[in-house]
C-alpha positions in Angstrom: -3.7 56.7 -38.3 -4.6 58.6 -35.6 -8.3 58.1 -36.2 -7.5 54.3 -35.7 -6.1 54.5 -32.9 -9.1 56.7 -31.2 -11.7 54.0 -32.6 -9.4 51.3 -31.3 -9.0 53.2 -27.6 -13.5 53.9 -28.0 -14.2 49.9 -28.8 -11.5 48.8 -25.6 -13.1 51.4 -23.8 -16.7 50.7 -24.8 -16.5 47.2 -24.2 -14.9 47.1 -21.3 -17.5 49.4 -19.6 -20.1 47.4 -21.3 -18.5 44.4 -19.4 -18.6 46.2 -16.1 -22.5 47.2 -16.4 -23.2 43.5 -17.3 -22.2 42.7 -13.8 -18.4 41.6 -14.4 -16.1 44.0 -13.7 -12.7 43.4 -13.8 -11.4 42.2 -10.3 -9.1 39.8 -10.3 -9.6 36.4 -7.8 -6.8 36.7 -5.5 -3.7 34.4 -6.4 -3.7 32.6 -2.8 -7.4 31.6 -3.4 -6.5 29.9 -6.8 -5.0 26.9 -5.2 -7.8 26.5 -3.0 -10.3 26.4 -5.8 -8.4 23.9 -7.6 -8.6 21.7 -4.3 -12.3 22.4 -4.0 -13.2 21.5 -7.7 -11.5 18.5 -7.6 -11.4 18.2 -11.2 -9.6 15.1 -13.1 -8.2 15.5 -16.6 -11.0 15.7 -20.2 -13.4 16.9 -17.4 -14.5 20.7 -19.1 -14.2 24.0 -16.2 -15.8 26.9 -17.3 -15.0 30.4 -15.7 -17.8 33.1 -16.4 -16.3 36.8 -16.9 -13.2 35.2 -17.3 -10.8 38.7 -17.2 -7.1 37.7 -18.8 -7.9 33.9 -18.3 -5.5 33.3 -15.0 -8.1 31.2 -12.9 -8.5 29.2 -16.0 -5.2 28.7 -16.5 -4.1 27.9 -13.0 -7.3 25.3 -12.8 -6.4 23.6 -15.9 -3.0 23.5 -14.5 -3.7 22.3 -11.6 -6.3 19.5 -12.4 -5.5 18.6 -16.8 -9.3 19.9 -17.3 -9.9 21.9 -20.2 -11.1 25.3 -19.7 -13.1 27.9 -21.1 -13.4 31.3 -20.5 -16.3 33.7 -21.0 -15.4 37.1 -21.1 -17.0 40.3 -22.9 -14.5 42.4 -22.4 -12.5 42.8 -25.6 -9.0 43.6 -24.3 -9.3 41.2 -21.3 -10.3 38.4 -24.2 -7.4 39.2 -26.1 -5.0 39.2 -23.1 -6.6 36.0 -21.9 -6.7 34.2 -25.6 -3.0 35.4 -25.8 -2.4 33.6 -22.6 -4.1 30.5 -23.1 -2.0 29.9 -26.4 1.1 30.4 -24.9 0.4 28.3 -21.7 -0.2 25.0 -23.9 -2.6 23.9 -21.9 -6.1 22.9 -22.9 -7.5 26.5 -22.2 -9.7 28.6 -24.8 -11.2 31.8 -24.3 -14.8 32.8 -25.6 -15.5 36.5 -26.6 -19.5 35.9 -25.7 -21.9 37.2 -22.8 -22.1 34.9 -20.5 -26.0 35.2 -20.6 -26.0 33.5 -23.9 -23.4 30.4 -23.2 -24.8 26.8 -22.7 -23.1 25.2 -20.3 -24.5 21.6 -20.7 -21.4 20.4 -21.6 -19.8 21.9 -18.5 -18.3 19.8 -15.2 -17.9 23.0 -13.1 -18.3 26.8 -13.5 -16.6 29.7 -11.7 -18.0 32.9 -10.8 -16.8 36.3 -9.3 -19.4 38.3 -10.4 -21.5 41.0 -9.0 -24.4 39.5 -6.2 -27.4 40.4 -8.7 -25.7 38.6 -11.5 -25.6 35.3 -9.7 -29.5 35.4 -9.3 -29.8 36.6 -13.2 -28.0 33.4 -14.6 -29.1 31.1 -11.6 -32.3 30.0 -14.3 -29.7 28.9 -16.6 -27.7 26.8 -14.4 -30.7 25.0 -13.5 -31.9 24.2 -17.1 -28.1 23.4 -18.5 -25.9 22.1 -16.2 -26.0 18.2 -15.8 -26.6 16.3 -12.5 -23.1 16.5 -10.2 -21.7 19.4 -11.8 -20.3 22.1 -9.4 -20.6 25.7 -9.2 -18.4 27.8 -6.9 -19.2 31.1 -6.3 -16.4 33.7 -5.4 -17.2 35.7 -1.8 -21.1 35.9 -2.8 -23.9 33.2 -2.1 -26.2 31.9 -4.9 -29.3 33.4 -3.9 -31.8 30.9 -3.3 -29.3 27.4 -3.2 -27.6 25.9 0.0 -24.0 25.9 -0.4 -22.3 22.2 -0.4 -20.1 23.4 1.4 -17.9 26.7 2.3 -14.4 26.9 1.7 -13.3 29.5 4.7 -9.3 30.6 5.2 -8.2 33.6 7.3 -7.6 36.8 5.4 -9.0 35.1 2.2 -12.9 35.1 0.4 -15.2 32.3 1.0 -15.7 29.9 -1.6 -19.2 28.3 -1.7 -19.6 25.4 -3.7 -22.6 23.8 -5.0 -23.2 20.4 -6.8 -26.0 20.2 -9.3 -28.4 18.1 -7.8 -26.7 16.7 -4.6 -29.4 15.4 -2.3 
């Protein structure tokens, strides 16, 4: 039994790390800048929100709360997954949780996508935001630029991150 338990506390521990070196370690986005991400998104219910390096799920859940879209969450860290997954079932809202690198996720089928990752991430997965993400989608960035794109606009409060967001295609 014991045994168990040290594989169990390795593969949390493992993964979680693993998650960290990928370029998302667990930081949460503050709970005052939820709401004005919501706002900013502007998304309308069956539209599809995905959050890259997701953590326990919470800006999923408070977007999908505050708009009816559905989201997903991309995260690779195991016990954040399972926290979030846990989450998401209980909330009863249209939320699911992905255990996946976010590398490998298409997001073709995506109206908007989150991200509070690491500055050298952003320019790693900028390529596949260009080939997958459809004309008028948004992506909004968490205290980091894109490298490279021109915000849309940036969301600026006092005391709080910036939000920069981006529209796929906007002239």
């Amino acid at each position: 039994m014991q045994a168990i338990a040290v594989l169990l506390f390795l593969l949390i521990a493992i993964s979680f790390a693993y998650a960290a070196w990928r370029g998302a370690p667990w930081v949460p986005t503050r709970r005052q800048d939820m709401e004005r991400l919501s706002r900013l998104l502007d998304l309308k219910p069956g539209q599809r929100f995905y959050d890259l390096g997701c953590g326990d799920g919470r800006v999923c859940l408070a977007v999908s709360r505050a708009s009816g879209a559905t989201g997903v969450g991309v995260e690779l860290s195991i016990l954040q997954w399972v926290i979030g997954s846990v989450r998401a079932r209980l909330s009863g809202l249209p939320v699911s949780m992905r255990l996946a690198d976010m590398d490998r996720i298409s997001l073709a089928y995506a109206d908007a996508v989150y991200l509070f990752l690491l500055p050298d991430v952003y320019a790693r997965l900028r390529p596949n935001f260009e080939r997958d993400l459809k004309p008028g989608a948004k992506v909004v960035t968490y205290v980091w630029p894109m490298p490279g794109w021109e915000a849309d606009r940036i969301d600026h409060e006092d005391g709080s991150a910036d939000l920069h967001l981006y529209v796929i295609g906007a002239p």
